[in-house]
C-alpha positions as CSV (number, residue, x, y, z in Angstrom):
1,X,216.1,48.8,269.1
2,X,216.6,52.5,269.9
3,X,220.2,53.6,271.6
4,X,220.4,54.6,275.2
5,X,219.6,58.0,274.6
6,X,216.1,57.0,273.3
7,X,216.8,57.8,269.7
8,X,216.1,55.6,267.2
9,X,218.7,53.6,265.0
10,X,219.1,54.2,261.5
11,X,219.7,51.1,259.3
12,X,221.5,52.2,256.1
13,X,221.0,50.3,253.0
14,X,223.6,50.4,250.5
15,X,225.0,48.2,247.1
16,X,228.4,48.9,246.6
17,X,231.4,50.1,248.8
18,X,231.7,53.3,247.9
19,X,227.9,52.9,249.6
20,X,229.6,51.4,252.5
21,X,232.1,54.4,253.0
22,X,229.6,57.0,252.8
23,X,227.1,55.3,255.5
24,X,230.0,55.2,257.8
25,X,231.3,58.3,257.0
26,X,227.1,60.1,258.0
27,X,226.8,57.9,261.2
28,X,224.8,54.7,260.3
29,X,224.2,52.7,263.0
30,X,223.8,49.8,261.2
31,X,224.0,48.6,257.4
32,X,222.2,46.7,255.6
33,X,224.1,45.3,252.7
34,X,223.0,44.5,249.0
35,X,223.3,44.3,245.6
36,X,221.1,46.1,242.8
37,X,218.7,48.7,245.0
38,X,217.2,49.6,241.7
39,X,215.4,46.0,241.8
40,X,214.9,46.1,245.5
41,X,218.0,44.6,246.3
42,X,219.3,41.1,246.0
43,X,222.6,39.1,247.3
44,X,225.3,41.1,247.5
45,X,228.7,39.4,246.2
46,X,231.1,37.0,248.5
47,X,233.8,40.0,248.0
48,X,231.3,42.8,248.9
49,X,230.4,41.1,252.0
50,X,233.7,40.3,252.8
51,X,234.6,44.1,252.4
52,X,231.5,45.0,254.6
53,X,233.1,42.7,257.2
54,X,236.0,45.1,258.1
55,X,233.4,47.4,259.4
56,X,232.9,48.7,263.2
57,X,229.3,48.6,262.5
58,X,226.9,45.5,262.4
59,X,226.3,44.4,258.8
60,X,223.3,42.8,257.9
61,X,223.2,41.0,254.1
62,X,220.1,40.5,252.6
63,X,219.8,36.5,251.2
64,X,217.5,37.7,247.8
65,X,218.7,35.7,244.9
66,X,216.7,37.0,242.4
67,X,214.3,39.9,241.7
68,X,210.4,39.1,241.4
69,X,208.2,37.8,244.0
70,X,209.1,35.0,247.0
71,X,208.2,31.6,246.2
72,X,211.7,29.8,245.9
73,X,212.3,26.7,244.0
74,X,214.9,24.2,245.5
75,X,217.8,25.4,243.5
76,X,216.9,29.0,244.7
77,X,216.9,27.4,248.5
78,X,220.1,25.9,247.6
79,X,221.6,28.9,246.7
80,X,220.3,30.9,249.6
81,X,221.8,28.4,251.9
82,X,224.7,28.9,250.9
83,X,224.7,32.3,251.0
84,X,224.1,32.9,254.4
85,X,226.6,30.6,255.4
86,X,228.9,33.1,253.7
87,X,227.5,35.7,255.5
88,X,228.3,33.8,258.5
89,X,231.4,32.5,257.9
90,X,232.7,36.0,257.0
91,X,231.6,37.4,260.5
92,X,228.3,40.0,259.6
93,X,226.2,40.3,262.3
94,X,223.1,39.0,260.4
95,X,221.4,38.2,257.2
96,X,217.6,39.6,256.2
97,X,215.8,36.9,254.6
98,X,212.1,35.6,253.6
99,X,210.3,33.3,251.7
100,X,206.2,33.1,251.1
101,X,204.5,30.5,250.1
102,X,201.7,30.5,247.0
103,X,198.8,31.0,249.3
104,X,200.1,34.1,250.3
105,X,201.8,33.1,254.1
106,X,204.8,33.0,255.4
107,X,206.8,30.2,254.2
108,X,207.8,28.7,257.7
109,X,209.3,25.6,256.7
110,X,211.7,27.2,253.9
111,X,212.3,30.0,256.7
112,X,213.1,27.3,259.4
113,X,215.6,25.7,257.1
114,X,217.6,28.7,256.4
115,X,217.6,30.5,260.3
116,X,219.1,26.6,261.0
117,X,222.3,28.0,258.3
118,X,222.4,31.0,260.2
119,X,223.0,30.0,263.7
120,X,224.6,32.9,266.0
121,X,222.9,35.5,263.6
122,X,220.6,38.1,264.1
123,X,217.8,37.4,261.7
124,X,215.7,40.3,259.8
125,X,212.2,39.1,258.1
126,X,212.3,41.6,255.0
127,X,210.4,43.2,253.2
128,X,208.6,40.1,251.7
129,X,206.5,40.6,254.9
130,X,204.9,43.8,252.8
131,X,202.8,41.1,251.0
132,X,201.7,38.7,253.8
133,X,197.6,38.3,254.0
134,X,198.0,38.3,257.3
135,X,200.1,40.8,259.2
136,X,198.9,40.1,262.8
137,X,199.5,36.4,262.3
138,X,203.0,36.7,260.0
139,X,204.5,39.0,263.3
140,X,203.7,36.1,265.5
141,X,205.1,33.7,263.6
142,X,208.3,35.3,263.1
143,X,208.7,36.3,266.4
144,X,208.4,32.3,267.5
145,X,211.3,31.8,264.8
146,X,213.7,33.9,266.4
147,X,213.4,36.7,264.4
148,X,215.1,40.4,265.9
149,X,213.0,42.4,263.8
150,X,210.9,42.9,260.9
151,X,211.6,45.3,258.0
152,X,208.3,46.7,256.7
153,X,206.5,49.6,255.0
154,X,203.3,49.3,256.8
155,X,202.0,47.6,253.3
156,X,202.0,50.6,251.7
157,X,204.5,50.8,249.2
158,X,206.4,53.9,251.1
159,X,206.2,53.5,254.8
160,X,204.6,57.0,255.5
161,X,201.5,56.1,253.6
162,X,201.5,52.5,256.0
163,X,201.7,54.5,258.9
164,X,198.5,52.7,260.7
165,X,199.7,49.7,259.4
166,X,203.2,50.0,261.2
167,X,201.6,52.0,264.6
168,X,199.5,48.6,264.8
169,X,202.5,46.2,264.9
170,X,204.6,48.3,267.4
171,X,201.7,48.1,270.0
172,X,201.3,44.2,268.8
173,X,204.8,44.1,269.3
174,X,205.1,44.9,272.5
175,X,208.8,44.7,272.3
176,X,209.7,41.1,271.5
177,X,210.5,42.1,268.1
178,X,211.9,45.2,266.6
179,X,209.6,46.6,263.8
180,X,212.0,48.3,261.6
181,X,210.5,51.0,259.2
182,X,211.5,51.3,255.4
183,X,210.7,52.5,252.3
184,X,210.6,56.1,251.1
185,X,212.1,57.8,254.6
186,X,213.7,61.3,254.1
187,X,215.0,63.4,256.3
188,X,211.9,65.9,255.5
189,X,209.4,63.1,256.4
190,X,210.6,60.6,259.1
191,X,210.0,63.0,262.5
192,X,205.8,62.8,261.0
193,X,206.5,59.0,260.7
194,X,208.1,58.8,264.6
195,X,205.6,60.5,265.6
196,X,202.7,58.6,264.0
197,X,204.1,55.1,264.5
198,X,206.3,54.5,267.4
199,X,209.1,52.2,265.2
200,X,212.3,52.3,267.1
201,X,214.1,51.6,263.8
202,X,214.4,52.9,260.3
203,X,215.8,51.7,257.6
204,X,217.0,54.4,254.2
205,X,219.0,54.1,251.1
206,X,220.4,58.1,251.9
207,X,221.1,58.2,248.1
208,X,221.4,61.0,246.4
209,X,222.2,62.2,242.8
210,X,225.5,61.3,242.1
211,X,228.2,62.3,238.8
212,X,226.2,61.3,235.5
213,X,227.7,58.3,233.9
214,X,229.5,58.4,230.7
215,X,227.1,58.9,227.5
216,X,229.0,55.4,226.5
217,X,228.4,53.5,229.5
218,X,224.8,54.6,228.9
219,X,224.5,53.3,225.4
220,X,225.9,50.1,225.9
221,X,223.7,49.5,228.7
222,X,226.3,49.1,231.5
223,X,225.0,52.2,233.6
224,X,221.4,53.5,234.3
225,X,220.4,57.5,234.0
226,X,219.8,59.1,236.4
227,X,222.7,57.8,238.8
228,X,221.9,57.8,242.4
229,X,224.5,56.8,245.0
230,X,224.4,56.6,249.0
231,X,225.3,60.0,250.7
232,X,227.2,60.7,253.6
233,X,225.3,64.0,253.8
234,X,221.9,62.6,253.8
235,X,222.9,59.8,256.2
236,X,224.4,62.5,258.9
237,X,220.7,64.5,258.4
238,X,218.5,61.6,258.9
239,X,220.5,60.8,261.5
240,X,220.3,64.9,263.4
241,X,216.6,64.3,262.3
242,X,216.0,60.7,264.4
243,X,217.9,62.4,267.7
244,X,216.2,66.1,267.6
245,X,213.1,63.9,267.5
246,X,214.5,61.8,270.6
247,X,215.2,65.1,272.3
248,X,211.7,66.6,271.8
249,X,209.9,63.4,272.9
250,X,211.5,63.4,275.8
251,X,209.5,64.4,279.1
252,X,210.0,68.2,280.9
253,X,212.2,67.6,284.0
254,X,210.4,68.5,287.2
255,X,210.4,72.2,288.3
């Protein structure tokens, strides 16, 4: 939810430690921790969550174990399992998970099974929510499975252009579960987005173009062009974006 000064928190999401450094380093309130953000993101590694762990800040690791869609097979539930007991025996303060099932719903038996591996974490229902047939009825249902909020784009495939979408589910809301906005927010968009929606969260990968990799790393196919990499600097101005827009939403003090 939003600090006590009203403004609301930014979630950084980030895939290596470097990533880790440089959302500290502009201010994230808290992170959300990954692997591969060029796919989405899936599990990050037992080492990179350990690493996350010896943050000040809450550290949330999303439990994706493969790119694609989110019907899991029992080997993929398996792995998940363990994955947030990881997460949990390392000491994050939550894991962001989801699971739908072929008729395009919420998978709430394969999403009970895993918040019972998580015990004494805060849950996040990711992004898989996007694809839900039902968004009215999907908040519901995560909300009576003990979820703390919901990360979501509105639908859309970048959260300004869900705007409606996500203004709908704050006022369904109604404050028994954080809707937490991501999905193309930038420093020059996400006052409009405030504005138009209400979320008192948002999530950003704050990357920006980072040193090309070598022409050989390239080549043998163990580096992508162009190179993008979390920065400090965007993180610190989308963070002097979210409190100026606190500030001005404010009401006038009396006369």
């Amino acid at each position: 939810m939003s600090d006590e000064a009203g403004r609301p928190l930014l979630e950084v999401c980030v895939d290596d430690a470097a990533g880790l450094a440089a959302a500290v380093a502009g201010g994230a309130d808290r992170i959300e921790l990954c692997a591969s953000l060029e796919m989405g993101g899936v599990t990050p590694s037992a080492g990179l969550m350990a690493e996350a762990s010896r943050l000040e800040i809450p550290v949330v690791a999303l439990i994706r174990p493969r790119s694609g869609g989110f019907v899991y097979a029992a080997a993929e539930e398996r792995a998940m399992c363990g994955d947030v007991e990881r997460a949990a025996a390392l000491g994050l303060a939550g894991v962001a998970i989801g699971a739908l099932t072929g008729a395009g719903g919420l998978d709430l038996a394969l999403l009970e099974r895993l918040a019972a591996h998580a015990a004494g974490l805060q849950l996040t229902l990711h992004r898989a929510f996007d694809l839900v047939r039902d968004p009215a009825e999907a908040l519901e249902q995560a909300i009576a499975l003990g979820f703390k909020r919901v990360l979501t784009s509105g639908g859309a495939v970048h959260a300004p252009d869900g705007a409606a979408r996500l203004a709908a589910l704050v006022a369904r809301s109604r404050g028994r579960i954080a809707i937490l906005a991501g999905s193309g927010i930038r420093p020059d968009n996400v006052a409009t987005l405030l504005a138009a929606t209400g979320v008192p969260e948002v999530h950003a990968s704050c990357r920006a173009p980072g040193p090309a990799p070598a022409p050989e790393l390239i080549a043998f196919g163990f580096a992508a062009a162009p190179a993008r990499a979390t920065s400090a600097a965007v993180v610190r101005e989308l963070k002097a974006r979210l409190l100026a827009h606190a500030r001005s939403a404010r009401p006038a003090p009396p006369p």
